[in-house]
N, C-alpha and C positions, 0 to 999 in steps of 0.2 A: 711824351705826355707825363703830367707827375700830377700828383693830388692834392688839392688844396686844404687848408684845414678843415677838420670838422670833429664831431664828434665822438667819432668811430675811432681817433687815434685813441680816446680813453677803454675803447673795447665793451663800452655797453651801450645800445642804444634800443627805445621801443620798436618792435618791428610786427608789423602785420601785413605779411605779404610770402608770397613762393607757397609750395607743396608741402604737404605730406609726404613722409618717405612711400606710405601704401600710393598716395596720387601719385608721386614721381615713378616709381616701379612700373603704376598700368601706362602711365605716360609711355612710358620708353619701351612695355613689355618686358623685361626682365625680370625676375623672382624675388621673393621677396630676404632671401640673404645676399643680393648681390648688392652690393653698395659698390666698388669701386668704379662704372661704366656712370655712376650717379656723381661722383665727388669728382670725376674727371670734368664734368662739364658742368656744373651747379655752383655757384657760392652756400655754402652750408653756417645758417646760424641754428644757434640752437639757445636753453637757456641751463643754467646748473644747481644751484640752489634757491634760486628767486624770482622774479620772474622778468627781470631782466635780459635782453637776449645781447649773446655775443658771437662774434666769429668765429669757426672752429677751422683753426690754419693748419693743427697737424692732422693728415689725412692717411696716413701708411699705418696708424695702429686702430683703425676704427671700425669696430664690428658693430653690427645689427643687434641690438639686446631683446625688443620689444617694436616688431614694426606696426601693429595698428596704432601704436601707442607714438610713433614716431621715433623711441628710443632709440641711442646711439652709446657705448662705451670706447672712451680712449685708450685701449689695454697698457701702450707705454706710460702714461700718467695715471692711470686708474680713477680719470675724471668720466661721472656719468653724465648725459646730455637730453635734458628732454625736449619736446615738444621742437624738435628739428624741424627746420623749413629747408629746402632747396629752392634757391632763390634764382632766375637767370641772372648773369653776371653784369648785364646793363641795369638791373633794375637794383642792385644789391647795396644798400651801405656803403660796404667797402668793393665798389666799380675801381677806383681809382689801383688796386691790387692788380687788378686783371689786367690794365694797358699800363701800368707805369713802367717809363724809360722803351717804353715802342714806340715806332716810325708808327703813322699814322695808320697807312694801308694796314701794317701787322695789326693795328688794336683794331682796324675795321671788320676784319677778318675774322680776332678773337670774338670778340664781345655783338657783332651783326652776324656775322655768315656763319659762327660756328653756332650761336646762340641755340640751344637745345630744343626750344618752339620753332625756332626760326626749319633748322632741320627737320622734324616732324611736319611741318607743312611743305615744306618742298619736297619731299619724300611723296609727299599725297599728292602733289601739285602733278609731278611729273611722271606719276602712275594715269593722268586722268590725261596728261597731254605730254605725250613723252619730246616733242616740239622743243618744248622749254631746254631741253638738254642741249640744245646748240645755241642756247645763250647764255644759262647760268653755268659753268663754272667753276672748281677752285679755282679763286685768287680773279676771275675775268667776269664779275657779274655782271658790269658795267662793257662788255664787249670788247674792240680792240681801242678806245679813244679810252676807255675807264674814266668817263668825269661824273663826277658828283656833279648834278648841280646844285644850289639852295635856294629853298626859295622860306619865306617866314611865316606862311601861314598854310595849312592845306598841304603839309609834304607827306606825297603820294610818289611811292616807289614807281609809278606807268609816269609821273612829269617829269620824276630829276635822271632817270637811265630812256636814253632812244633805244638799246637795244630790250631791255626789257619790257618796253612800252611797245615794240614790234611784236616782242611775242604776246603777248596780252592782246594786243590786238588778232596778230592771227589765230588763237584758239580763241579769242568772241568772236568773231567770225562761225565756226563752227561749232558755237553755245555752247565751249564748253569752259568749266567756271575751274581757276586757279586757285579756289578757294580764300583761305586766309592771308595764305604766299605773299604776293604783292603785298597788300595794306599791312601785314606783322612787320615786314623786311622797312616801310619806310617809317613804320614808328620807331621801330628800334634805333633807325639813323635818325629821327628826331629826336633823342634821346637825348642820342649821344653829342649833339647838335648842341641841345639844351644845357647838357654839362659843361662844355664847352664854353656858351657864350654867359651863361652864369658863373664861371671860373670856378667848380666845382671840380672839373676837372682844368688843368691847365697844361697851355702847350707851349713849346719855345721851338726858333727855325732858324734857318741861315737866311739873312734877306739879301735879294737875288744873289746875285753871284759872291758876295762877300762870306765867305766862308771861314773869316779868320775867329767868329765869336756867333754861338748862338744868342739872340736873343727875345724875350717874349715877346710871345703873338697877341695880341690885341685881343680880348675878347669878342669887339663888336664886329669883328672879321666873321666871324660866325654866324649872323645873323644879314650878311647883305648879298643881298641877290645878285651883284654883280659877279659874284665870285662862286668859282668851281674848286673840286678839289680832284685831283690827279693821284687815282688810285695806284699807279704804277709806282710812285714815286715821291706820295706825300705832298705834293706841293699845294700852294695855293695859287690858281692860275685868276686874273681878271680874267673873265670869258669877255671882254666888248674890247678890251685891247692885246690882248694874249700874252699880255705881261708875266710873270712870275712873281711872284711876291715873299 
Protein backbone atom coordinates (compact mmCIF):
# COMPACT_ATOMS: atom_id res chain seq x y z
CA UNK A 1 0.00 0.00 0.00
CA UNK A 2 1.52 3.68 -0.60
CA UNK A 3 -0.19 6.98 -0.10
CA UNK A 4 -1.64 9.03 -2.42
CA UNK A 5 -1.16 12.83 -2.37
CA UNK A 6 -2.56 15.07 -0.09
CA UNK A 7 -1.84 17.58 2.12
CA UNK A 8 -0.23 16.14 4.96
CA UNK A 9 2.94 15.72 2.63
CA UNK A 10 3.25 19.83 3.29
CA UNK A 11 3.04 18.81 7.24
CA UNK A 12 0.23 21.06 8.39
CA UNK A 13 -3.17 20.33 8.23
CA UNK A 14 -6.54 21.46 10.42
CA UNK A 15 -7.28 18.69 12.64
CA UNK A 16 -10.02 18.09 15.19
CA UNK A 17 -10.04 14.89 16.23
CA UNK A 18 -8.20 11.95 18.67
CA UNK A 19 -7.42 12.59 22.57
CA UNK A 20 -6.12 14.42 25.13
CA UNK A 21 -2.95 13.05 26.38
CA UNK A 22 -4.90 13.15 30.25
CA UNK A 23 -8.03 11.24 27.78
CA UNK A 24 -5.63 8.87 26.24
CA UNK A 25 -3.65 8.04 29.78
CA UNK A 26 -7.40 7.18 31.48
CA UNK A 27 -8.09 5.49 28.20
CA UNK A 28 -5.23 2.96 28.48
CA UNK A 29 -4.87 3.46 32.53
CA UNK A 30 -1.36 4.30 32.51
CA UNK A 31 -0.03 7.56 34.42
CA UNK A 32 0.25 10.53 33.50
CA UNK A 33 4.26 10.71 32.68
CA UNK A 34 4.09 7.58 30.67
CA UNK A 35 4.01 8.57 27.19
CA UNK A 36 5.92 5.88 25.40
CA UNK A 37 2.84 2.74 25.64
CA UNK A 38 0.84 6.00 24.15
CA UNK A 39 3.20 6.93 21.05
CA UNK A 40 3.58 3.28 20.36
CA UNK A 41 0.17 2.82 19.28
CA UNK A 42 -1.38 6.62 18.46
CA UNK A 43 -0.53 8.94 15.43
CA UNK A 44 0.52 11.94 17.60
CA UNK A 45 -0.25 15.51 16.07
CA UNK A 46 0.26 18.30 17.96
CA UNK A 47 0.59 22.23 17.11
CA UNK A 48 4.01 24.55 17.63
CA UNK A 49 3.78 28.11 17.41
CA UNK A 50 0.32 28.45 15.63
CA UNK A 51 -2.39 26.85 15.39
CA UNK A 52 -1.74 24.86 12.73
CA UNK A 53 -1.50 21.18 13.60
CA UNK A 54 1.39 18.81 12.47
CA UNK A 55 2.81 15.38 12.70
CA UNK A 56 5.02 14.66 15.32
CA UNK A 57 7.41 11.70 13.66
CA UNK A 58 10.25 11.88 16.19
CA UNK A 59 9.02 9.80 19.15
CA UNK A 60 12.40 8.61 21.25
CA UNK A 61 13.10 12.30 22.72
CA UNK A 62 9.59 13.25 23.80
CA UNK A 63 8.61 13.92 27.37
CA UNK A 64 5.43 14.96 29.12
CA UNK A 65 5.91 18.95 30.02
CA UNK A 66 2.29 19.68 30.97
CA UNK A 67 -0.39 16.83 30.65
CA UNK A 68 -3.69 18.64 31.50
CA UNK A 69 -2.53 21.06 29.14
CA UNK A 70 -1.80 18.15 26.64
CA UNK A 71 1.90 19.55 26.44
CA UNK A 72 4.59 17.49 24.84
CA UNK A 73 8.64 18.56 24.53
CA UNK A 74 11.05 17.13 21.84
CA UNK A 75 14.27 17.29 24.22
CA UNK A 76 16.49 16.18 20.85
CA UNK A 77 15.08 19.32 18.89
CA UNK A 78 14.20 21.47 21.82
CA UNK A 79 10.75 21.80 19.86
CA UNK A 80 7.64 22.42 22.35
CA UNK A 81 4.16 20.90 21.14
CA UNK A 82 0.83 21.89 22.37
CA UNK A 83 -2.45 21.00 22.45
CA UNK A 84 -1.28 17.15 21.31
CA UNK A 85 -4.05 14.86 20.12
CA UNK A 86 -3.56 10.96 19.97
CA UNK A 87 -5.28 10.17 16.97
CA UNK A 88 -6.01 6.13 16.08
CA UNK A 89 -4.00 5.39 13.12
CA UNK A 90 -6.94 4.78 10.74
CA UNK A 91 -8.43 7.82 11.45
CA UNK A 92 -5.09 10.11 11.30
CA UNK A 93 -4.05 12.44 8.33
CA UNK A 94 -1.01 10.71 7.92
CA UNK A 95 -2.84 6.65 7.87
CA UNK A 96 -0.98 6.28 4.83
CA UNK A 97 2.61 6.27 7.36
CA UNK A 98 1.07 3.42 9.19
CA UNK A 99 0.52 0.78 6.14
CA UNK A 100 2.92 1.98 3.53
CA UNK A 101 4.81 -0.58 1.60
CA UNK A 102 2.55 -3.66 3.67
CA UNK A 103 1.08 -6.76 2.34
CA UNK A 104 -2.37 -6.02 2.97
CA UNK A 105 -3.06 -8.56 5.96
CA UNK A 106 0.12 -6.75 7.81
CA UNK A 107 -1.76 -3.11 7.46
CA UNK A 108 -5.06 -5.12 8.43
CA UNK A 109 -3.47 -6.08 11.50
CA UNK A 110 -1.72 -2.72 12.02
CA UNK A 111 -4.27 -0.14 11.59
CA UNK A 112 -7.83 -2.72 12.62
CA UNK A 113 -6.68 -5.44 15.16
CA UNK A 114 -4.02 -3.55 16.73
CA UNK A 115 -6.10 -0.07 16.69
CA UNK A 116 -5.93 1.01 20.35
CA UNK A 117 -10.10 1.34 20.77
CA UNK A 118 -10.26 -1.62 18.82
CA UNK A 119 -8.08 -3.52 21.75
CA UNK A 120 -9.94 -1.71 24.71
CA UNK A 121 -13.12 -3.26 23.47
CA UNK A 122 -11.99 -6.53 22.87
CA UNK A 123 -10.29 -6.66 26.14
CA UNK A 124 -13.99 -5.78 27.62
CA UNK A 125 -15.69 -8.02 25.12
CA UNK A 126 -13.84 -11.06 26.28
CA UNK A 127 -13.96 -10.49 29.95
CA UNK A 128 -17.95 -10.46 29.56
CA UNK A 129 -17.73 -13.60 27.09
CA UNK A 130 -14.53 -15.29 27.29
CA UNK A 131 -16.14 -17.69 24.12
CA UNK A 132 -14.86 -15.06 21.83
CA UNK A 133 -11.38 -16.21 22.53
CA UNK A 134 -11.77 -19.27 20.24
CA UNK A 135 -12.40 -16.99 17.56
CA UNK A 136 -10.65 -13.88 17.65
CA UNK A 137 -7.14 -14.23 17.51
CA UNK A 138 -3.69 -12.77 16.56
CA UNK A 139 -3.49 -12.58 12.94
CA UNK A 140 -7.03 -15.35 12.74
CA UNK A 141 -9.99 -12.89 13.37
CA UNK A 142 -11.67 -14.15 10.41
CA UNK A 143 -11.13 -18.05 11.54
CA UNK A 144 -9.42 -20.70 9.43
CA UNK A 145 -10.93 -19.40 5.76
CA UNK A 146 -9.89 -15.53 6.86
CA UNK A 147 -12.04 -13.96 4.15
CA UNK A 148 -13.11 -10.53 4.19
CA UNK A 149 -16.13 -10.24 2.63
CA UNK A 150 -17.35 -6.56 1.30
CA UNK A 151 -20.23 -5.51 1.13
CA UNK A 152 -21.08 -1.33 0.29
CA UNK A 153 -23.35 -0.24 2.56
CA UNK A 154 -24.13 -1.50 6.20
CA UNK A 155 -20.59 -3.21 6.88
CA UNK A 156 -21.04 -4.98 10.02
CA UNK A 157 -18.26 -7.06 11.49
CA UNK A 158 -21.24 -10.31 12.50
CA UNK A 159 -21.96 -10.05 7.93
CA UNK A 160 -18.36 -9.95 6.31
CA UNK A 161 -16.58 -12.89 9.19
CA UNK A 162 -18.90 -16.39 9.56
CA UNK A 163 -16.71 -17.02 12.46
CA UNK A 164 -17.10 -14.05 14.22
CA UNK A 165 -20.77 -13.87 13.39
CA UNK A 166 -20.85 -17.58 15.14
CA UNK A 167 -19.56 -16.11 18.12
CA UNK A 168 -21.97 -13.12 18.35
CA UNK A 169 -24.43 -15.30 17.82
CA UNK A 170 -23.54 -17.75 20.49
CA UNK A 171 -23.02 -15.20 23.42
CA UNK A 172 -26.76 -13.58 22.18
CA UNK A 173 -28.04 -16.51 22.77
CA UNK A 174 -26.96 -16.10 26.40
CA UNK A 175 -27.68 -12.15 26.49
CA UNK A 176 -24.72 -11.44 26.74
CA UNK A 177 -23.61 -8.04 24.78
CA UNK A 178 -19.97 -7.72 23.15
CA UNK A 179 -20.39 -4.35 23.58
CA UNK A 180 -18.69 -1.95 21.12
CA UNK A 181 -16.38 -4.97 19.73
CA UNK A 182 -18.21 -6.09 16.73
CA UNK A 183 -19.55 -2.65 15.18
CA UNK A 184 -15.75 -0.61 16.12
CA UNK A 185 -13.80 -3.70 14.44
CA UNK A 186 -16.20 -3.22 11.14
CA UNK A 187 -16.06 0.45 10.97
CA UNK A 188 -12.56 0.58 11.26
CA UNK A 189 -12.52 -2.07 8.02
CA UNK A 190 -14.94 0.49 6.54
CA UNK A 191 -12.51 2.93 6.71
CA UNK A 192 -10.03 1.42 5.51
CA UNK A 193 -12.19 0.26 2.71
CA UNK A 194 -13.03 3.80 2.07
CA UNK A 195 -9.34 4.80 1.71
CA UNK A 196 -8.98 2.47 -0.42
CA UNK A 197 -11.58 2.87 -3.05
CA UNK A 198 -11.24 6.72 -2.79
CA UNK A 199 -7.33 6.16 -3.64
CA UNK A 200 -6.56 8.03 -0.66
CA UNK A 201 -4.74 5.20 0.06
CA UNK A 202 -3.44 3.08 -2.87
CA UNK A 203 -2.55 -0.38 -3.53
CA UNK A 204 -0.73 -2.40 -6.39
CA UNK A 205 -0.73 -6.62 -6.65
CA UNK A 206 0.54 -9.28 -8.81
CA UNK A 207 -2.56 -10.15 -11.20
CA UNK A 208 -2.97 -13.86 -10.88
CA UNK A 209 -0.30 -15.68 -11.45
CA UNK A 210 1.83 -13.15 -13.42
CA UNK A 211 4.31 -12.20 -11.14
CA UNK A 212 6.84 -10.70 -13.26
CA UNK A 213 5.43 -6.72 -12.45
CA UNK A 214 3.26 -5.42 -9.83
CA UNK A 215 0.57 -3.42 -11.05
CA UNK A 216 -2.20 -1.07 -9.72
CA UNK A 217 -5.38 -2.22 -8.23
CA UNK A 218 -8.37 -0.62 -9.46
CA UNK A 219 -9.99 1.29 -7.00
CA UNK A 220 -13.59 0.36 -7.76
CA UNK A 221 -12.30 -3.36 -6.58
CA UNK A 222 -12.88 -2.01 -3.36
CA UNK A 223 -16.36 -1.24 -3.42
CA UNK A 224 -17.92 -4.63 -5.16
CA UNK A 225 -19.53 -7.04 -3.43
CA UNK A 226 -18.33 -9.86 -5.49
CA UNK A 227 -15.12 -9.80 -4.12
CA UNK A 228 -13.45 -11.13 -0.78
CA UNK A 229 -10.24 -10.52 0.57
CA UNK A 230 -7.94 -13.30 1.83
CA UNK A 231 -6.42 -12.42 5.02
CA UNK A 232 -3.71 -15.09 4.87
CA UNK A 233 -2.30 -13.83 1.91
CA UNK A 234 -3.50 -10.48 0.57
CA UNK A 235 -5.23 -11.53 -2.27
CA UNK A 236 -8.35 -10.59 -3.73
CA UNK A 237 -10.36 -13.56 -4.33
CA UNK A 238 -13.90 -13.40 -6.64
CA UNK A 239 -16.00 -15.19 -3.99
CA UNK A 240 -18.82 -16.48 -7.02
CA UNK A 241 -16.05 -17.85 -9.08
CA UNK A 242 -13.01 -18.42 -6.70
CA UNK A 243 -10.88 -16.79 -8.96
CA UNK A 244 -7.69 -14.78 -7.72
CA UNK A 245 -7.43 -11.57 -8.96
Amino acid sequence: MHSAPSDTRKGIVELRAGYSFAEASALFGVSNNELRPLANCFALWGRRDDSLYRPINSLNWLEVRDALASEIIDRSAGVNWFDVRFIPPICAPNVHEFVGDLEFHVAFWRVILSDPEVGISYNAALSAAPCLGRFVRPRHLFGPDEMLRIFESAFLIKRCSRHLHDACADVEKKKISLGRYPDLVGGRTRQLLELLSTSRILADGFFRSDTRQRIAIDQTLWTRTEYAIDLRRGDLVNVETGETE
